[in-house]
C-alpha positions as a LaTeX table, in Angstrom:
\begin{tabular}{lrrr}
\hline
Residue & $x$ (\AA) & $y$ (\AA) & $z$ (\AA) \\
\hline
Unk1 & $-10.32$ & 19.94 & 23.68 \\
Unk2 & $-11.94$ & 22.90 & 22.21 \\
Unk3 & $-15.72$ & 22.86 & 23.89 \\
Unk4 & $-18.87$ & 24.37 & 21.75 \\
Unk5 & $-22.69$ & 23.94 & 22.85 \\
Unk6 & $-25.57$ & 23.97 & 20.74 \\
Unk7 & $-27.58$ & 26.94 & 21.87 \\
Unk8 & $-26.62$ & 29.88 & 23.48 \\
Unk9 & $-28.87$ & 28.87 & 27.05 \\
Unk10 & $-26.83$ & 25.79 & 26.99 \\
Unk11 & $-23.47$ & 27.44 & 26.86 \\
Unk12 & $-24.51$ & 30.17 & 29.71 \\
Unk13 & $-25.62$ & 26.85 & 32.03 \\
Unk14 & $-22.53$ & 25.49 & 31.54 \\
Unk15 & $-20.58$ & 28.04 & 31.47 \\
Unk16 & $-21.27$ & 30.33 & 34.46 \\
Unk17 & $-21.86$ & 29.38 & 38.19 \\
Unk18 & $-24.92$ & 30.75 & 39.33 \\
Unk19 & $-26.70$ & 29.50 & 36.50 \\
Unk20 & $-25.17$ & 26.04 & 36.62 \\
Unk21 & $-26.46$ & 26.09 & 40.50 \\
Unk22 & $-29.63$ & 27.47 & 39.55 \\
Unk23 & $-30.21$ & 24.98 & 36.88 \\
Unk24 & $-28.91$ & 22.10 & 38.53 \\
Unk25 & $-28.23$ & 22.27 & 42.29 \\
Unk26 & $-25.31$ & 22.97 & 44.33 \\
Unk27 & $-24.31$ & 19.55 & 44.51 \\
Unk28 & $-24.66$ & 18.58 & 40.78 \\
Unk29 & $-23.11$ & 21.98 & 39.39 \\
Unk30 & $-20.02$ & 21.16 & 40.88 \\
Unk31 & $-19.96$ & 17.45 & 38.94 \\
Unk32 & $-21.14$ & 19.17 & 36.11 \\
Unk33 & $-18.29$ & 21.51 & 36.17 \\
Unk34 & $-15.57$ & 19.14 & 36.48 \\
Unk35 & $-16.77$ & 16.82 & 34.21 \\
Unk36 & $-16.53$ & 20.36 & 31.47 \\
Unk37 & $-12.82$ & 21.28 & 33.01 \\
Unk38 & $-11.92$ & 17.59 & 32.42 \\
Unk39 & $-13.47$ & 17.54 & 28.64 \\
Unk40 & $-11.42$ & 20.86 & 28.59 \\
Unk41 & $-7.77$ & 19.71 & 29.68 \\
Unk42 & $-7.48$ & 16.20 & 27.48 \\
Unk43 & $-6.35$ & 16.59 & 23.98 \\
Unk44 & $-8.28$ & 14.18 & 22.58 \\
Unk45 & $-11.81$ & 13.02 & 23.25 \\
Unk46 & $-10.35$ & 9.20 & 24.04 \\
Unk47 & $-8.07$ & 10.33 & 26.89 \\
Unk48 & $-11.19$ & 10.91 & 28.69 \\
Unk49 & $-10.94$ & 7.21 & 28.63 \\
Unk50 & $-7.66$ & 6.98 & 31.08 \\
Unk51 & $-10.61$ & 8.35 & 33.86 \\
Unk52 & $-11.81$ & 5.11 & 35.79 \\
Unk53 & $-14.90$ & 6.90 & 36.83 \\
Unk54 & $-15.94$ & 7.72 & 33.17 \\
Unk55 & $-17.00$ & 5.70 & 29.95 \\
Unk56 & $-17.31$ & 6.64 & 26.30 \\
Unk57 & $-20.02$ & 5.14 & 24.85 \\
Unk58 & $-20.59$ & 6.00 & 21.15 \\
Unk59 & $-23.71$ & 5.98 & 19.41 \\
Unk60 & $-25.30$ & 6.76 & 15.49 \\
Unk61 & $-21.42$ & 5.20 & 14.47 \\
Unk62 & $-19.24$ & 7.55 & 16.67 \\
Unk63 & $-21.51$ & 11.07 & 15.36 \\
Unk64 & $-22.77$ & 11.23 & 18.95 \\
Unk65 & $-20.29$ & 10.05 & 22.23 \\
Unk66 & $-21.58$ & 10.06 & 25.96 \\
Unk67 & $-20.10$ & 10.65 & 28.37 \\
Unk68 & $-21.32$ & 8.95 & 31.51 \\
Unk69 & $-19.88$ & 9.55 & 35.23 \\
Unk70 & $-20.42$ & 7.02 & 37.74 \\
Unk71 & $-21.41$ & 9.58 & 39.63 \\
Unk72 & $-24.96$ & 10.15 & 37.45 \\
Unk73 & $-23.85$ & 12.95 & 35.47 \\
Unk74 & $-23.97$ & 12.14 & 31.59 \\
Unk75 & $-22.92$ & 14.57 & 28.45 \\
Unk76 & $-23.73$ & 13.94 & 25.13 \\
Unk77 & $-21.29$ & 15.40 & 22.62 \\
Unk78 & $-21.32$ & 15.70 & 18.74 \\
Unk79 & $-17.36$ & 15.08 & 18.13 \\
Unk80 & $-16.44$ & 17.53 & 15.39 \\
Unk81 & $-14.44$ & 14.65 & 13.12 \\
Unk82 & $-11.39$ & 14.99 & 10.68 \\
Unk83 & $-12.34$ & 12.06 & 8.76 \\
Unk84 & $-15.00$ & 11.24 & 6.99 \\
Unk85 & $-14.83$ & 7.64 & 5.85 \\
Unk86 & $-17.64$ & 5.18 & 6.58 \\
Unk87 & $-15.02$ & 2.62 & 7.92 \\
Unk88 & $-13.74$ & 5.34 & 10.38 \\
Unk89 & $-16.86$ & 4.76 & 12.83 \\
Unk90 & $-13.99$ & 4.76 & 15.76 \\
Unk91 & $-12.43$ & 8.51 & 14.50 \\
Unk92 & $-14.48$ & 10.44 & 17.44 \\
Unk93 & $-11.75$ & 9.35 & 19.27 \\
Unk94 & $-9.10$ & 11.73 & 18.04 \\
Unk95 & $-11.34$ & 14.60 & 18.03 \\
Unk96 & $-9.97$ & 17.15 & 19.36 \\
Unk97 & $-13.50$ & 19.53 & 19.48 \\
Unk98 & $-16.86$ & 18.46 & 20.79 \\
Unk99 & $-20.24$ & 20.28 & 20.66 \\
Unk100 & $-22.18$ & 19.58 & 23.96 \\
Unk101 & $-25.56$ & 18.42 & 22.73 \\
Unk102 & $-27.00$ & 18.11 & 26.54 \\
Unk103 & $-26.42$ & 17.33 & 30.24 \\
Unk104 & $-28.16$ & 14.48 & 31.62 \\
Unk105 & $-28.85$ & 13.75 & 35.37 \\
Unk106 & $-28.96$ & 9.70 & 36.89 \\
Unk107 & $-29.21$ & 8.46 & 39.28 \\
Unk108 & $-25.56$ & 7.56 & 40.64 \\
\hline
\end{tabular}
């Protein structure tokens, strides 16, 4: 899955150590970043579904996908979508690129 983030702070936070720490904790960097290496390694946004610790839930008809852990970390994505029907509200699912819209911290 090819990863992009909607501002350039966003993408640092995510994308280097120290500032995911800083941001976030020590504790919640580390979920963080292995929730990103997982969105990273599946081919399609829907094989995050094989994960029994994760769920997909789609909103605005599939243009914005969460991604909440059951450990309290959550992701909302924009899947960047090949199709463009309006009876396709179930295409996020083969996307195969995301933009990260935010991180969101729960309670687990």
């Amino acid at each position: 899955m090819d990863l992009y983030f909607t501002s350039a702070d966003l993408q640092q936070a995510c994308s280097r150590r120290r500032a995911m720490i800083g941001r976030w904790g020590p504790a919640r960097a580390n979920l963080i970043a292995q929730r990103l290496q997982e969105l990273d390694a599946v081919e399609e946004l829907a094989d995050l579904e094989l994960l029994p610790y994760l769920r997909l839930v789609p909103g605005r008809g599939g243009r914005v996908v969460t991604v909440h852990g059951a450990d309290g970390v959550r992701i909302r994505l924009r899947p960047e979508v090949r199709s463009h029907s309006t009876q396709a509200t179930d295409a996020w699912r083969q996307s195969t690129a995301v933009i990260v819209l935010d991180v969101v911290l729960t309670e687990p």
